[in-house]
Backbone as JSON, one array per atom type, in Angstrom:
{
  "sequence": "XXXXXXXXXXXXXXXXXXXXXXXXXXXXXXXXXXXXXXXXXXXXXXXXXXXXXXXXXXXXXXXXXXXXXXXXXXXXXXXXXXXXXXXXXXXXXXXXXXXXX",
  "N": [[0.85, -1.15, 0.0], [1.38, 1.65, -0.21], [1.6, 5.24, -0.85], [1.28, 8.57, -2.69], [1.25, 11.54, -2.8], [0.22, 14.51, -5.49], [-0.4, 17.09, -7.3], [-1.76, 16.28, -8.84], [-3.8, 15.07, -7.49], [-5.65, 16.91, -6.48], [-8.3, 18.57, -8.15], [-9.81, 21.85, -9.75], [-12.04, 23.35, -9.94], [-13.84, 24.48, -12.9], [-12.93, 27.28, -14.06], [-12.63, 28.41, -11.97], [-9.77, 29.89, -9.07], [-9.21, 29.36, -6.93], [-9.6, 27.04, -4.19], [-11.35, 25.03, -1.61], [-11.09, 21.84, -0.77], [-11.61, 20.58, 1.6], [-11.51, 18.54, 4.5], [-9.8, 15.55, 4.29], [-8.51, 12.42, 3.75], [-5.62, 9.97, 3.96], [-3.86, 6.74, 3.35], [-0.58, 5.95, 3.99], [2.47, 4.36, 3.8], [5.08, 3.99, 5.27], [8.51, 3.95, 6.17], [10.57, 0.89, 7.77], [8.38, -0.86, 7.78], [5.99, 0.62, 9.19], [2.85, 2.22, 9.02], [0.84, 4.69, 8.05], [-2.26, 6.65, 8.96], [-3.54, 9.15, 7.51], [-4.58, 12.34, 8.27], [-6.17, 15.56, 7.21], [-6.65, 18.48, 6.03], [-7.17, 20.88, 2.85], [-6.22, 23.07, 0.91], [-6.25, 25.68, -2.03], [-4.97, 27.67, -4.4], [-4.82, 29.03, -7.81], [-3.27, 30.21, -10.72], [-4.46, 31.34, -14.19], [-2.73, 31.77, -17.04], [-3.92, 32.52, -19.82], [-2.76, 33.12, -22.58], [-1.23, 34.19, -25.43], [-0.96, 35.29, -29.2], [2.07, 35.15, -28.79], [2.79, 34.0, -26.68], [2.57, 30.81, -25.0], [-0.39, 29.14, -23.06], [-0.4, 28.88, -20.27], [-0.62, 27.71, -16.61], [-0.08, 27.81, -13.13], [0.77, 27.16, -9.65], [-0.64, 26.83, -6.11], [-0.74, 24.15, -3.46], [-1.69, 23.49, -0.37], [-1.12, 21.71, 2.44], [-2.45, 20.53, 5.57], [-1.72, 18.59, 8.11], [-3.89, 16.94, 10.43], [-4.4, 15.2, 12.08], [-2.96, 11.97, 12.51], [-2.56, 8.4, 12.93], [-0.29, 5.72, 13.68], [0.69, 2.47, 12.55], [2.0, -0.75, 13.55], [3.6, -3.71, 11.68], [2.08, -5.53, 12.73], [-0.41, -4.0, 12.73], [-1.1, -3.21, 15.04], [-1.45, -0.12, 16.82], [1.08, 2.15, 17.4], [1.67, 4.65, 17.52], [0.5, 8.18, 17.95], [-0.86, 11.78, 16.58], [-2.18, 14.45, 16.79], [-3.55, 17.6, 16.1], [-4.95, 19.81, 15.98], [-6.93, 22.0, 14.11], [-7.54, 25.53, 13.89], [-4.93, 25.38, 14.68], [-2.44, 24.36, 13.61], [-1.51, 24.54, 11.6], [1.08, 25.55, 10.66], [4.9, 25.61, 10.25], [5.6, 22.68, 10.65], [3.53, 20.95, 10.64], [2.07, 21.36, 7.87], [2.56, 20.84, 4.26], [3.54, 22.13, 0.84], [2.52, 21.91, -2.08], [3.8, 22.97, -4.94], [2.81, 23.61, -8.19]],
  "CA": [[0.0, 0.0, 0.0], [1.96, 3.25, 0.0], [0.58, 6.1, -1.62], [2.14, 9.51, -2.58], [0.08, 12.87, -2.69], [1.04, 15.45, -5.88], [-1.18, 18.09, -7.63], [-3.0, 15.64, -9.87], [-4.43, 14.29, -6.88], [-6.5, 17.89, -6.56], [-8.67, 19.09, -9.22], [-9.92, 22.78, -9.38], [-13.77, 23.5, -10.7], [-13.61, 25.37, -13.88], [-12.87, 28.27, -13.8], [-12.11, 28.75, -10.41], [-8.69, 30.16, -9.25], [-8.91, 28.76, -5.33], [-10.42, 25.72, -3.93], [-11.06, 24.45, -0.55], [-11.05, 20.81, -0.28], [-11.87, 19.9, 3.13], [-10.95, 16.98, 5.62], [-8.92, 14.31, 3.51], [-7.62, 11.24, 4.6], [-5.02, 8.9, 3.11], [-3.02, 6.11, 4.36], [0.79, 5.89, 3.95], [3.41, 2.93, 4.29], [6.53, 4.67, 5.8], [9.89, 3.34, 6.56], [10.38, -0.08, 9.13], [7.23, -1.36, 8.29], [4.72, 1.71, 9.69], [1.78, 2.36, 8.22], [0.48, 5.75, 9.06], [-3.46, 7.18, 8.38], [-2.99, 10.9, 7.99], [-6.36, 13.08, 7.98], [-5.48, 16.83, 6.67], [-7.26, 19.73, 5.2], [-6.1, 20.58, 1.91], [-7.25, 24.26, 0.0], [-5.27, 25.84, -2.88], [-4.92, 28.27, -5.66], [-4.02, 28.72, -9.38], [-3.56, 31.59, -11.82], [-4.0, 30.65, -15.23], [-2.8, 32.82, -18.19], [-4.62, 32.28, -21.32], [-1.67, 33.05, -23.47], [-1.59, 34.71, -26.76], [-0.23, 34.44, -30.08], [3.55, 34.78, -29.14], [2.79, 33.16, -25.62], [1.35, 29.81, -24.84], [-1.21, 29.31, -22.12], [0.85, 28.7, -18.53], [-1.06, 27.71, -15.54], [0.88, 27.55, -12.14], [-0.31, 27.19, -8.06], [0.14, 26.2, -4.92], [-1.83, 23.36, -2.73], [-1.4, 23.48, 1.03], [-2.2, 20.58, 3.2], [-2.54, 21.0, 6.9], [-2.07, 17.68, 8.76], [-4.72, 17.33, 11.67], [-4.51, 13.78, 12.89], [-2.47, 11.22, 12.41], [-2.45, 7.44, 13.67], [0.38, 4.9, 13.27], [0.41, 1.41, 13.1], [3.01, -1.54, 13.15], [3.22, -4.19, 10.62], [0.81, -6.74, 12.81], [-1.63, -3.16, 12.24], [-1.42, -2.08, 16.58], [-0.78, 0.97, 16.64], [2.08, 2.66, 18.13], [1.54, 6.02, 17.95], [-0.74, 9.17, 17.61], [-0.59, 12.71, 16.47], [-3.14, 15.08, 17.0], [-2.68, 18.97, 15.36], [-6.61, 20.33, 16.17], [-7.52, 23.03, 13.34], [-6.13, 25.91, 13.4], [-3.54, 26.16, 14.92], [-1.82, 23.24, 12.86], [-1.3, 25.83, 10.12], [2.68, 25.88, 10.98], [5.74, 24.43, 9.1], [5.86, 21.23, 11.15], [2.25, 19.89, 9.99], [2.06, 21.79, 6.75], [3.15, 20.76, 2.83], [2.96, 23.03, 0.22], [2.51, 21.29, -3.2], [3.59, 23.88, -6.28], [2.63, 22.87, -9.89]],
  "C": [[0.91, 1.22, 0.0], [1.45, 4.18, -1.57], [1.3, 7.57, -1.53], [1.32, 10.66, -3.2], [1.23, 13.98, -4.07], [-0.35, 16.12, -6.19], [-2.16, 17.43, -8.16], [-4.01, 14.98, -8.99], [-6.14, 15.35, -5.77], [-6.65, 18.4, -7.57], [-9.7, 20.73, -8.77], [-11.55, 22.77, -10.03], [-13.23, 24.45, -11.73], [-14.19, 26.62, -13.99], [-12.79, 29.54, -12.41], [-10.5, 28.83, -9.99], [-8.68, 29.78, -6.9], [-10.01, 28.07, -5.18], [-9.93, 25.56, -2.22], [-11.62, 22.47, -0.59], [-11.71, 19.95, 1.16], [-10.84, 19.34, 3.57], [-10.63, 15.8, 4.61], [-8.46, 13.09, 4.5], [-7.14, 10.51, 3.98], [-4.14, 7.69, 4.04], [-1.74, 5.77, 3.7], [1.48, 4.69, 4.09], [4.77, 3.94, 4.29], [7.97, 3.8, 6.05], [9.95, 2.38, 7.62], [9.14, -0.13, 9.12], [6.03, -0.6, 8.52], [4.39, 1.88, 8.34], [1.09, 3.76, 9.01], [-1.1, 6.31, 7.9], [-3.41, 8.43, 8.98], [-4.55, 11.21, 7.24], [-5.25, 14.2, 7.7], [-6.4, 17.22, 5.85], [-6.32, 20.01, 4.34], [-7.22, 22.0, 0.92], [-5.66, 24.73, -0.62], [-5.67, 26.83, -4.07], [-4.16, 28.17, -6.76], [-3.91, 30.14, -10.08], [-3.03, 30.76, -13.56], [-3.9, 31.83, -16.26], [-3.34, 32.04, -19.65], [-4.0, 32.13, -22.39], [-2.06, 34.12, -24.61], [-0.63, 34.2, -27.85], [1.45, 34.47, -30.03], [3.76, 33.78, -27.61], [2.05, 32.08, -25.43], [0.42, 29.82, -23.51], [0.14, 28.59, -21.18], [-0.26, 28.72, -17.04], [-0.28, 27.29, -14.22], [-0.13, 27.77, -10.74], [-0.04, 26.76, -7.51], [-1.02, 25.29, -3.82], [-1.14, 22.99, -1.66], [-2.16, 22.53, 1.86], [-1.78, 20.52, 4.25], [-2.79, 19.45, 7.82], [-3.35, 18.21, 9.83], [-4.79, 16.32, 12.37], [-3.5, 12.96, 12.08], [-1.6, 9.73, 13.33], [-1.44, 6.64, 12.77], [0.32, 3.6, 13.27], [1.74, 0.42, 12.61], [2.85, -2.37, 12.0], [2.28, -5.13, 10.97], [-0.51, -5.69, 12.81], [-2.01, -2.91, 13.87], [-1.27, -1.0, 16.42], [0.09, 1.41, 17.07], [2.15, 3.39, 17.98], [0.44, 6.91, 17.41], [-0.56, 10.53, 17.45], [-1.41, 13.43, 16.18], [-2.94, 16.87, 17.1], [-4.69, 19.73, 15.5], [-6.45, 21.52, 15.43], [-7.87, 24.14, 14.02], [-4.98, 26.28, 13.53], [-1.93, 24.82, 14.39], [-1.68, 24.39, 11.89], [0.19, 26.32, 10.38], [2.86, 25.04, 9.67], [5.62, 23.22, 9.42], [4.76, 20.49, 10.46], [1.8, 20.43, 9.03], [2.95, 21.55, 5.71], [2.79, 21.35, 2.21], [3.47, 21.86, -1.02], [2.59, 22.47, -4.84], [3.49, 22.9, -7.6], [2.81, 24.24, -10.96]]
}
């Protein structure tokens, strides 16, 4: 199972230049075995240029995901640990990724 989070894994509504996402949850396979189920809020913007005829179109942005929980588990699936980031004051570097595209 391991699983790896990039931009394609958020889509924007058309014509919309920020998105909120919500409460996410994925589950991970980490290093030695752990298995970790990470919850996280996840909102983001884009700016897209249209282009013209000597420029092509160029869309670029940034998607911010805000751990908020996260449980670990061994490989017989106990757990062994817990990490708990309560909304908002999880909005640091430590439990925040920024995803540019």
């Amino acid at each position: 199972m391991g699983y790896e989070l990039d931009s394609n894994d958020f889509t924007f509504d058309f014509g919309c230049t920020d998105a909120n996402w919500g409460e996410m949850e994925r589950d991970f396979m980490l290093s030695d075995d752990i298995e970790a189920c990470v919850m996280f809020k996840a909102e983001g913007w884009r700016h897209v240029d249209r282009g013209d005829y000597y420029q092509p179109p160029e869309e670029h942005g940034e998607i911010t995901l805000s751990i908020t929980h996260a449980i670990f588990y061994n490989k017989d699936g106990e757990q062994v640990a817990e990490h708990d980031a309560p909304w908002p004051s999880c909005y640091d570097k430590q439990n925040t990724i920024k995803i540019k595209y």
